[in-house]
N, C-alpha and C positions, 0 to 999 in steps of 0.2 A: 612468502605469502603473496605476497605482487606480482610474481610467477602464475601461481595457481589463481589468482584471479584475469590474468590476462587470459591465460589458458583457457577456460570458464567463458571469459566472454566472444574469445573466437571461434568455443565450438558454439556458438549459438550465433555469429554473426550471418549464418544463412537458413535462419529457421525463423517462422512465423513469428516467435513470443517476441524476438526483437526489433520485431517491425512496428510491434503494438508501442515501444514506445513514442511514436510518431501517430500510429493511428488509432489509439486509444483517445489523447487529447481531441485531437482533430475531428474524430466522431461526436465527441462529447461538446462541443464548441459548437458544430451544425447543428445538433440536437436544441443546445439551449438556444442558439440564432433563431431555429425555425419555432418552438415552444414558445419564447417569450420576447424576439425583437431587440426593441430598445433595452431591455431588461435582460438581456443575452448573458452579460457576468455572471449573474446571480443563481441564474437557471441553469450555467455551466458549471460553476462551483459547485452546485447541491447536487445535480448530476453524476456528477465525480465521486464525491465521496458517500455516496447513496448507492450507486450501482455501477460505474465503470473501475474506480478502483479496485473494488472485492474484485473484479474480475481477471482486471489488470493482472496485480499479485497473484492471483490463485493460478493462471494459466502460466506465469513466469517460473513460481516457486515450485507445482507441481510438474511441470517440463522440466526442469531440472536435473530432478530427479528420477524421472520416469524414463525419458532418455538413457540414463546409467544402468535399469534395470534392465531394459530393452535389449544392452547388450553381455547383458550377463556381469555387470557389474566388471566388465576385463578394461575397460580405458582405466578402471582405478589400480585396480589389482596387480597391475603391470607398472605402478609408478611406485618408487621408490621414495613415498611421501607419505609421514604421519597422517593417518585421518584425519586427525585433529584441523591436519591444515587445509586438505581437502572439504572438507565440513563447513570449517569458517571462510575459506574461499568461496566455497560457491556461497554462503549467504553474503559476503563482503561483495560479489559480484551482483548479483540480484541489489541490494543497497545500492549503489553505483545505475542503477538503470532505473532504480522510483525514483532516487534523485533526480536524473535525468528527464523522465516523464513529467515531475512536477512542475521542474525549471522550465520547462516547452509550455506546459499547462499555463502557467503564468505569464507567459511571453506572449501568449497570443491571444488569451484572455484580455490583458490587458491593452491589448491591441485592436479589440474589436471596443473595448470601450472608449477608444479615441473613436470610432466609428460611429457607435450606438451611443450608449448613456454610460460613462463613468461613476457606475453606483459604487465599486469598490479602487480605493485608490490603489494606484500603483505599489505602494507600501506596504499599505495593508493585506493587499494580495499575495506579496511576497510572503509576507508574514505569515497568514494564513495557509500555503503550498505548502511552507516548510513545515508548519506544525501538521501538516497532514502527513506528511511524509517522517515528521519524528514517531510518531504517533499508530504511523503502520507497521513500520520497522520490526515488531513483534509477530505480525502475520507471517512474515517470511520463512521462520524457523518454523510458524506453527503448524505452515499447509506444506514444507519439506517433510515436516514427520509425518504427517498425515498420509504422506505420500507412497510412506515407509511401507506401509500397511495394505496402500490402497492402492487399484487403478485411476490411471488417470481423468477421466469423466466422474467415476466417484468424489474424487477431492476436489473438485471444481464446483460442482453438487451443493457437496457439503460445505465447503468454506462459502461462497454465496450465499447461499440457503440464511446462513451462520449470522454473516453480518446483516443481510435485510431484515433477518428475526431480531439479531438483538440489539441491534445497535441503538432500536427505540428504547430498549428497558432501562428509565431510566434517567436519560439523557440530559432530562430539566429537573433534577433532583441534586441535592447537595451531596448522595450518595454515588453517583454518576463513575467515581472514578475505582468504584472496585468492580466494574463491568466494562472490562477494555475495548468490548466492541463499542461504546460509546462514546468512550474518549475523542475521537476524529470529530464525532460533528458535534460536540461540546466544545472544546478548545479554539473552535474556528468562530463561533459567534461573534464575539466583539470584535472581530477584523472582516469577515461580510458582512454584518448588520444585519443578520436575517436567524432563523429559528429553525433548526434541525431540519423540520420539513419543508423549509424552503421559503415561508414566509416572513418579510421584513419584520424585524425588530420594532416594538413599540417604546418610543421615548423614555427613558429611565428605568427599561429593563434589567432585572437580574442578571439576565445571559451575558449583557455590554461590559460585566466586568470580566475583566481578564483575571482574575484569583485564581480561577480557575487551570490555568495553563501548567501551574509546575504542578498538582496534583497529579493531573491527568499524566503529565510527561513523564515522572518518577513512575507511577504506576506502568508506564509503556515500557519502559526503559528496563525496569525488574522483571517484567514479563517476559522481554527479550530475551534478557539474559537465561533466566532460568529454563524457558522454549528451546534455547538455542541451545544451552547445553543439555538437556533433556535429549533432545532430536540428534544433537553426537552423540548420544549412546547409543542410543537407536540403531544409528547409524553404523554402529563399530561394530556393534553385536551383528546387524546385518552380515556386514565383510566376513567376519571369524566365522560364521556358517556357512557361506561361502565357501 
């Protein structure tokens, strides 16, 4: 498997989608800088998970795959390797590079708030990064299959599209976590201190408890799974028509 994900990330080491993981953050950091100043963390955080990460993921996950189709599907077909593992490696690869992007995301966030205004601690932003990144882990499998289906501008389209519709339905309700596009900016409130769309938390809010986090997680986590093996069938059946 460690194989097929090295493989995985050096045919991509000279292609756009993995340069986004440097200049996804990075855009996203200027954006809140110039938006909101002193208040840059907060505007970068919400930023992120509002509209660069759907994006991020969507162009990562559907490259992926669309790549492969591109060439007639023969870099697989010529490997002497279960799907199975093909499948899970490039999602285990893709995993490997949100992580990547969050940890940068965090690093330099937190680094303009030694600059500007430390409105989220160093901790809590960690915090926060990670459960955005547990939390997307399900989009990966969901815009490979998609991908399965579809051209590449189409599933970029439509996963976008996806999460800026739904990820509001929702979000401040106790129900919140049987709609996985909301999970993300649910789960991060009580470590920004702010409200899905961006503005601060008022004193003794709902949202500041974190109860909220293993609902959402488990619900990410099952998505995953079931996405990700969904999307290996997909994906098998593809090959054998092939």
């Amino acid at each position: 498997m460690l194989e097929v994900v090295r493989s995985e990330l050096l045919k991509m080491r000279h292609t756009f989608s993995i340069k986004l993981i440097l200049i996804a953050p990075l855009t996203t950091l200027l954006l809140g800088y110039i938006l909101s100043g002193n208040y840059a963390q907060l505007s970068t955080y919400n930023w992120w998970y509002t509209i660069i990460l759907p994006v991020l993921v969507s162009v990562l996950a559907a490259g992926i795959i669309v790549r492969e189709k591109d060439t007639g599907m023969q870099n697989i077909l010529c490997l002497p390797i279960p799907f199975a593992k093909i499948w899970f490696g490039k999602v285990l690869a893709l995993t490997l590079l949100l992580f990547a992007a969050h940890l940068f995301l965090w690093l330099i966030t937190t680094t303009i708030g030694y600059v500007t205004s430390m409105e989220v601690s160093p901790l809590n932003g960690l915090i926060g990064c990670m459960l955005l990144f547990l939390s997307y882990l399900w989009q990966i499998p969901f815009v490979m299959l998609l991908a399965n289906f579809m051209t590449y501008i189409p599933v970029i389209i439509l996963s976008v599209s996806a999460n800026i519709v739904l990820s509001a339905a929702g979000v401040e309700k106790n129900w919140f976590f049987l709609n996985p596009f909301s999970i993300p900016a649910r789960v991060v409130c009580p470590f920004f201190g702010m409200h899905p769309n961006g503005l601060p938390l008022e004193p003794g809010s709902f949202l500041l408890d974190d109860g909220a986090v293993l609902p959402g997680l488990l619900t990410s986590f099952v998505s995953a799974l079931l996405i990700g093996f969904l999307g290996f069938l997909s994906f098998l059946k593809g090959h054998t028509e092939t």
